[in-house]
The first five atom37 places (N, CA, C, CB, O) and aatype in JSON, in Angstrom:
{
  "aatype": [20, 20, 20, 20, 20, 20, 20, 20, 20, 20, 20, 20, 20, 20, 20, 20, 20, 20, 20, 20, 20, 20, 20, 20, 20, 20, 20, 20, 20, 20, 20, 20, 20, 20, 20, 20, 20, 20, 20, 20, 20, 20, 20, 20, 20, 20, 20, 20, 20, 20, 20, 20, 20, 20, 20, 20, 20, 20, 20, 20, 20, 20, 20, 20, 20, 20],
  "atom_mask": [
    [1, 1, 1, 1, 1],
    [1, 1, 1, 1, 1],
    [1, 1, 1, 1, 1],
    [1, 1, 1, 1, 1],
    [1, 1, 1, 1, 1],
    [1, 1, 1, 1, 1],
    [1, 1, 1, 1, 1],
    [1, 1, 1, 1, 1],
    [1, 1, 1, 1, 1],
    [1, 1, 1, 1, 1],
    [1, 1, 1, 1, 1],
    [1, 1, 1, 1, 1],
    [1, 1, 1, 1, 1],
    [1, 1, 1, 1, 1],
    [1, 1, 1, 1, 1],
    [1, 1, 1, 1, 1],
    [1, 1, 1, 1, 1],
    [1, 1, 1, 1, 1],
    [1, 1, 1, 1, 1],
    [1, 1, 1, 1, 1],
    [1, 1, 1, 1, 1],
    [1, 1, 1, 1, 1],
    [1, 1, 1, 1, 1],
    [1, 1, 1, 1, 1],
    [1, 1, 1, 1, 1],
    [1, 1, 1, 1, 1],
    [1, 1, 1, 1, 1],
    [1, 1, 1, 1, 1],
    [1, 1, 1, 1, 1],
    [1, 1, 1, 1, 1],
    [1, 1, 1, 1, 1],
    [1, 1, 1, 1, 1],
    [1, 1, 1, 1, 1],
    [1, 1, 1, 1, 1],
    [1, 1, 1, 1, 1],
    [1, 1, 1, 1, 1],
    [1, 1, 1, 1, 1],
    [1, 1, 1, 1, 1],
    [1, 1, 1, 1, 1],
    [1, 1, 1, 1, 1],
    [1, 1, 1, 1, 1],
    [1, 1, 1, 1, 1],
    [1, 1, 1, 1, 1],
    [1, 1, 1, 1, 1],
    [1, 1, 1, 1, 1],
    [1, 1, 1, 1, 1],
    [1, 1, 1, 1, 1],
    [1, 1, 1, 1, 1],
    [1, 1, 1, 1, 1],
    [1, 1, 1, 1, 1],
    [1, 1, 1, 1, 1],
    [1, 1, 1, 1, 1],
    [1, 1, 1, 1, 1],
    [1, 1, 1, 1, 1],
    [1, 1, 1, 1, 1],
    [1, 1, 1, 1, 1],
    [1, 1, 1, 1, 1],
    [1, 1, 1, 1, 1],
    [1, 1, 1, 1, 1],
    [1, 1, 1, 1, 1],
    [1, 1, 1, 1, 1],
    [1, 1, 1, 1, 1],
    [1, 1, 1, 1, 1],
    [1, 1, 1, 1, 1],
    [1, 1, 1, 1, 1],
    [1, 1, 1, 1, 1]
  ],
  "atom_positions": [
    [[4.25, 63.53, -1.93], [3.79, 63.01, -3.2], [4.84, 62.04, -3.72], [3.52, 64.16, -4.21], [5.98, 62.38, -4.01]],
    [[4.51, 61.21, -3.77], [5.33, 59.66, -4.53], [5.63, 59.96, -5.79], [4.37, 58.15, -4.68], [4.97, 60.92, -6.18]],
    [[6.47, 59.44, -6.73], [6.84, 59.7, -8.08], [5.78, 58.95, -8.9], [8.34, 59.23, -8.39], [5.47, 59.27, -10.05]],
    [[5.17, 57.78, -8.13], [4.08, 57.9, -9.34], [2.68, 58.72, -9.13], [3.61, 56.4, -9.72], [1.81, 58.51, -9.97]],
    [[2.44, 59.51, -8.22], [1.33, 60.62, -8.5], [1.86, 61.54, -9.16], [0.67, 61.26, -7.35], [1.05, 62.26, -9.74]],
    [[3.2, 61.86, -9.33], [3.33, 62.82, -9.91], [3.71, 62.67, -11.58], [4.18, 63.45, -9.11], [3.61, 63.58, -12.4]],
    [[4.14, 61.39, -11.85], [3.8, 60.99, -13.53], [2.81, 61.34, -14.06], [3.67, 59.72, -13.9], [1.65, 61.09, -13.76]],
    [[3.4, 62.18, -15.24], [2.03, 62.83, -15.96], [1.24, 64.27, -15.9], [1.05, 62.04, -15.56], [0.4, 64.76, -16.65]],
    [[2.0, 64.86, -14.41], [1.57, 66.21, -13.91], [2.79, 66.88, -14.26], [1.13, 66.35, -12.3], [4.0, 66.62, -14.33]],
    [[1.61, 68.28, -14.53], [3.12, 69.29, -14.46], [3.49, 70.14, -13.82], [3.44, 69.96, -15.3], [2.71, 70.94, -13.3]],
    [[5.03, 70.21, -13.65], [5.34, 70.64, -12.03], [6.82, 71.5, -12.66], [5.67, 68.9, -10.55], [7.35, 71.37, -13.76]],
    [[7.15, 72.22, -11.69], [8.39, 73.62, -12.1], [9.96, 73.1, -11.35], [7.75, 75.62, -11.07], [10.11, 72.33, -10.4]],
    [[10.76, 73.66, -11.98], [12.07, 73.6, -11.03], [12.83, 74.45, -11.38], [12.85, 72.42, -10.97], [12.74, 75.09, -12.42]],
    [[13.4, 74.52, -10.83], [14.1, 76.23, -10.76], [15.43, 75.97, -10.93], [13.94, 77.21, -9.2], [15.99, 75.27, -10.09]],
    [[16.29, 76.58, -12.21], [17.35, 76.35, -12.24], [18.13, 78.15, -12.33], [17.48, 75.21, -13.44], [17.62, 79.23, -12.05]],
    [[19.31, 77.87, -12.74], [20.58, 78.99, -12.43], [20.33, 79.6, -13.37], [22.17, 78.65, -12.37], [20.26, 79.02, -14.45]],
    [[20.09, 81.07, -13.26], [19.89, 82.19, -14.25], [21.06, 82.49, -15.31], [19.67, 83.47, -13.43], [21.0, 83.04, -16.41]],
    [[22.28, 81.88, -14.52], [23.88, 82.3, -14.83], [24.03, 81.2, -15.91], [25.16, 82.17, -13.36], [24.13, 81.55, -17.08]],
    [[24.07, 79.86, -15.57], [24.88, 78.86, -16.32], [23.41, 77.98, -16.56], [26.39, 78.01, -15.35], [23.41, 77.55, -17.72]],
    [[22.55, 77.7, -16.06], [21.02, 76.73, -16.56], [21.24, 75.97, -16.23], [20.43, 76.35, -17.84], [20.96, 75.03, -16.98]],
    [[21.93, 75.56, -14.86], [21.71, 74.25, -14.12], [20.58, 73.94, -13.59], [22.45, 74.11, -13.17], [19.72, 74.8, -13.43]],
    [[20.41, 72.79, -13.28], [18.9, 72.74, -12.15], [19.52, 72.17, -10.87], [17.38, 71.48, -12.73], [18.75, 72.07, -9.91]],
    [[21.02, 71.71, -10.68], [21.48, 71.62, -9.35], [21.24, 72.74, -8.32], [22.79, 71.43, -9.45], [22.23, 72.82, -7.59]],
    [[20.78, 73.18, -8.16], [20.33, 74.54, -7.15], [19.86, 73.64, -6.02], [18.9, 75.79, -7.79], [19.33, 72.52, -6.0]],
    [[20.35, 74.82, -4.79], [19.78, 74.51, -3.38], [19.96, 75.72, -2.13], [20.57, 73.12, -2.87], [20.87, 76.3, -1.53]],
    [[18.33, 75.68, -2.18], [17.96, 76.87, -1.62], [19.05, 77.39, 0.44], [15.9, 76.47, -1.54], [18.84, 76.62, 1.37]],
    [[19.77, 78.33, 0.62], [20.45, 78.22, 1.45], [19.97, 78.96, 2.08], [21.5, 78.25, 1.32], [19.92, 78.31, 3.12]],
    [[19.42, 80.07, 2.36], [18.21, 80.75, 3.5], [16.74, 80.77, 2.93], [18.55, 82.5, 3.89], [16.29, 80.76, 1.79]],
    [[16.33, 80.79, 3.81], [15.03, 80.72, 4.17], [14.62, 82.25, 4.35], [14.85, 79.79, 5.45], [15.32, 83.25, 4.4]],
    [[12.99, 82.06, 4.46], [12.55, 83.39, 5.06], [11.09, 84.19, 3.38], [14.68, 84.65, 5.37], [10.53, 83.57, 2.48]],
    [[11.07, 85.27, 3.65], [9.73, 85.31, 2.58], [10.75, 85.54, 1.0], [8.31, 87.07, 3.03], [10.15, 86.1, 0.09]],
    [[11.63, 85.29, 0.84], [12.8, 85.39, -0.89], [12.85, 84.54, -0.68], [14.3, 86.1, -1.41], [12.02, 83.78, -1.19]],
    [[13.8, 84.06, 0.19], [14.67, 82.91, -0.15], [16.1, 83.22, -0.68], [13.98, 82.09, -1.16], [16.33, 84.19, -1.41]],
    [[17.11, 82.25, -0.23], [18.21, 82.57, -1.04], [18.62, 81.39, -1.64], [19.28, 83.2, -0.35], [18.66, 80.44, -0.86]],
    [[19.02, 81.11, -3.08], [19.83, 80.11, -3.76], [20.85, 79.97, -4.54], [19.34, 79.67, -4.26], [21.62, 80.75, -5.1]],
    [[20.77, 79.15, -4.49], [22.77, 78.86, -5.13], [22.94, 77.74, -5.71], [24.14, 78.67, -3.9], [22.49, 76.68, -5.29]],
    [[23.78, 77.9, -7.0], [23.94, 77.21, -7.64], [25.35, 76.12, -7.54], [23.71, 77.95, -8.52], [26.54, 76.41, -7.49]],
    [[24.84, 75.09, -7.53], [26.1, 74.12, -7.07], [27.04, 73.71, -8.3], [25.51, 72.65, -6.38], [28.13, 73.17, -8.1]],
    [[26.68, 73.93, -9.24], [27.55, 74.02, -10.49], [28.55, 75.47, -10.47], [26.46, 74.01, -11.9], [29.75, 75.5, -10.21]],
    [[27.85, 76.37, -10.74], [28.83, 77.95, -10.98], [29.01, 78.47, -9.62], [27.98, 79.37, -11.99], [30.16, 78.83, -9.35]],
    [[28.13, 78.6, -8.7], [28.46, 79.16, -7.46], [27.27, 80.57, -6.98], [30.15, 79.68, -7.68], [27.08, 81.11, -5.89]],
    [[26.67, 80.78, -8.28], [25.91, 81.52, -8.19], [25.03, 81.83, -6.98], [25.45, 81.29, -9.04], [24.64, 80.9, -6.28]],
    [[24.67, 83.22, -6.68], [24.11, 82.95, -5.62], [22.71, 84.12, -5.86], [25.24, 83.1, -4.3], [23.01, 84.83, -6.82]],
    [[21.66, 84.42, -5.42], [20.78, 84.88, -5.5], [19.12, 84.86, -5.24], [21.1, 84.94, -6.15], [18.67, 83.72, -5.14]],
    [[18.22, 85.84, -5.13], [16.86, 85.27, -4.66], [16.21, 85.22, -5.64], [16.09, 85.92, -3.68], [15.24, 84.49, -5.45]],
    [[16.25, 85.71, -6.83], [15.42, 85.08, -8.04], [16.51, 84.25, -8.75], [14.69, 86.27, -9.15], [17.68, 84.46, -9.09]],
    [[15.5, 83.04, -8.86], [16.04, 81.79, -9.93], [14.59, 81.57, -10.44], [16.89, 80.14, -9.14], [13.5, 81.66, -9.87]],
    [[15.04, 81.19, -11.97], [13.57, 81.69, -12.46], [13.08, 79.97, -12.36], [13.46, 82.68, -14.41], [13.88, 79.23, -11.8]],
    [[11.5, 79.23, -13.01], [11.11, 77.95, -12.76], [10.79, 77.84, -14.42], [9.8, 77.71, -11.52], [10.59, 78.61, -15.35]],
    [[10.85, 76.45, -14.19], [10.82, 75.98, -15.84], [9.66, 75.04, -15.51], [12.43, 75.11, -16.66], [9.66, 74.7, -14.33]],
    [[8.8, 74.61, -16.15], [8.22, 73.44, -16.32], [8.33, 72.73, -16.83], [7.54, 73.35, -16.45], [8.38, 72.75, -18.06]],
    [[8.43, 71.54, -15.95], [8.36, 70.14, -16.44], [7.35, 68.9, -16.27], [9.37, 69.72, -16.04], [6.79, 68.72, -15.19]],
    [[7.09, 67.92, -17.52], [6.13, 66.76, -17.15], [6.77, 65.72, -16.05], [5.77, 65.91, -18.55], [7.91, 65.29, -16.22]],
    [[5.81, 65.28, -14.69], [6.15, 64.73, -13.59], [7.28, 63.48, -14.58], [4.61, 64.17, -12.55], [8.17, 62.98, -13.9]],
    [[7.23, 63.18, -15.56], [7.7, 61.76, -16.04], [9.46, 61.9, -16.41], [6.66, 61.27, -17.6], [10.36, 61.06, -16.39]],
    [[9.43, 63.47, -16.78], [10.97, 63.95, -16.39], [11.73, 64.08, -15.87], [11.31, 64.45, -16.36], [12.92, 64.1, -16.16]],
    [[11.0, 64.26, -14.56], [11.84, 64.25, -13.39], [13.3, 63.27, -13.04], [10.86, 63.94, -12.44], [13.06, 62.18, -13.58]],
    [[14.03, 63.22, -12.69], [14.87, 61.91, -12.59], [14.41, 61.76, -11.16], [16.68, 61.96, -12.88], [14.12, 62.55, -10.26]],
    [[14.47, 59.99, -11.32], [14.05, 59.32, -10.37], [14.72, 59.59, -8.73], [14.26, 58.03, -10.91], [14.21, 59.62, -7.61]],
    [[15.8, 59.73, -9.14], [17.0, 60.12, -8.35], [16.56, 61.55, -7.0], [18.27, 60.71, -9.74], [16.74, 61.75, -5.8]],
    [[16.06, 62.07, -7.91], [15.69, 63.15, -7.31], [14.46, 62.98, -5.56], [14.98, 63.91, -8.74], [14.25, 63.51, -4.47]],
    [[14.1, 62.02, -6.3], [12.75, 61.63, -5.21], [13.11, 60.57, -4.18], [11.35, 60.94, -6.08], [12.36, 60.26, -3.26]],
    [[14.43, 59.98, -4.41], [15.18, 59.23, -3.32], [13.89, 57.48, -3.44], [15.13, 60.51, -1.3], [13.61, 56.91, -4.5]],
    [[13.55, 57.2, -2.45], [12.89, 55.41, -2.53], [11.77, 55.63, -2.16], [13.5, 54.08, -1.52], [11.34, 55.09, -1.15]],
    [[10.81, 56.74, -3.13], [9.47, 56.69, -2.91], [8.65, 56.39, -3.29], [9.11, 57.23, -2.8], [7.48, 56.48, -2.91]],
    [[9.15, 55.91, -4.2], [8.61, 55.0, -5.3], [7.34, 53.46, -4.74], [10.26, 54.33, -6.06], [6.88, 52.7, -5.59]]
  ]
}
């Protein structure tokens, strides 16, 4: 999905239960999952999801798909 289908939709991201980053990145795989937070260090299989409008997103995030 390109960043402009997703302008305007609303979509989740999951940030750090500990400190409320949204730098997180998921480091195992499998039916949990494990993630970690690249700000505090946090580590864990629930990180809860927030919603956000597609238009929030930073662009950055979606790399040249524009």
């Amino acid at each position: 999905m390109t960043l402009k289908e997703m302008r305007g939709k609303m979509l989740s991201r999951k940030f750090c239960p500990k400190c409320g980053s949204e730098d997180v990145m998921m480091i195992a795989a499998g039916m949990t999952g494990s993630w970690m937070c690249k700000k505090c260090g946090f580590t864990g299989s629930v990180f809860p999801e927030k919603e956000v409008v597609g238009r929030e997103i930073d662009e950055n995030d979606m790399g040249d798909e524009e």
